[in-house]
N, C-alpha and C positions, 0 to 999 in steps of 0.2 A: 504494500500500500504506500509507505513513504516512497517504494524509489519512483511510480508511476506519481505520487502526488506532489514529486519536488517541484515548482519550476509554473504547476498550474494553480491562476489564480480560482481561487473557489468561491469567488464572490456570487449572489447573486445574479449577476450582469453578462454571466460567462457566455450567455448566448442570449442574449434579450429578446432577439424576435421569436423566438420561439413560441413561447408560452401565450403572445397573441396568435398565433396562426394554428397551430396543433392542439391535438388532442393530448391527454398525458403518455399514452402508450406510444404518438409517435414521436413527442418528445423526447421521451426516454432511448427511441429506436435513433433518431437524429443523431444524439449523444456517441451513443457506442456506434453508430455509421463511422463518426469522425475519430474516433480511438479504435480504428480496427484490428489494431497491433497487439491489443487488448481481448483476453476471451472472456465471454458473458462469464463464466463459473471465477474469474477474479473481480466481478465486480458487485458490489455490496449499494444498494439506493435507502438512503435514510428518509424514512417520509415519515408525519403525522396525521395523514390521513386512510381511513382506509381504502379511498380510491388508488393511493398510491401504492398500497398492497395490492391492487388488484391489477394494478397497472403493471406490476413486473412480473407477476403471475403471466401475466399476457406477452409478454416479451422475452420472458423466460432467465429474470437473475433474479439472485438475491436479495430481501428486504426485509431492515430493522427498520422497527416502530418506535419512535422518540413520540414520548409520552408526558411529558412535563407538559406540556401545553396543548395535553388534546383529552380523549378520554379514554382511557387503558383497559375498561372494560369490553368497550367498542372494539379497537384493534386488537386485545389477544382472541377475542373470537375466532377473529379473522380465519388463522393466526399468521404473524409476521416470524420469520427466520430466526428473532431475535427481539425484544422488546428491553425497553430501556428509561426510566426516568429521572437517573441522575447522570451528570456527565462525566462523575468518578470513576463509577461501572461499566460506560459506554466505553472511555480512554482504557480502563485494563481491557476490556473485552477487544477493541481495537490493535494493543500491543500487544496480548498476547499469541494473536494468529490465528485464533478459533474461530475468523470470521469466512474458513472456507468450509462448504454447508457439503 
């Protein structure tokens, strides 16, 4: 993850037209088009919704549910790959490695 994350800004801005013109799953599909060098099974989408659970379901990678600001009951339903409400747990869970499913 860090050596693919060096160098890219993660701002939200990173593709701005996007999110007016697409749907989330093509969104998503956008993304990894332009990191092709990248295979779906390394990549991890952190979403708070559960559209966005459903939306890599559909595209077919990985997805934690950051939950601090949504509702936890709603997305472990779902369920997501991996859920998370503090950013302590999120960072060990991160460094540790355990984020390939």
């Amino acid at each position: 993850v860090r050596k693919y994350l060096s160098g890219i800004s993660l701002s939200p801005n990173i593709f701005p037209s996007l999110k007016q013109v697409l749907h989330p799953v093509e969104r998503i599909q956008s993304v990894l088009n332009q990191w092709s060098d990248i295979h779906k099974s390394e990549v991890v989408y952190i979403g708070d919704a559960p559209s966005d659970i459903t939306a890599c379901w559909q595209v077919g990678i990985s997805v934690v549910a950051w939950a601090d600001t949504a509702e936890p009951e709603i997305l472990q339903a779902m369920p997501p790959d991996a859920m998370f409400v503090k950013i302590e747990d999120f960072k060990t869970w991160l460094y540790s490695g355990k984020f390939c499913f």
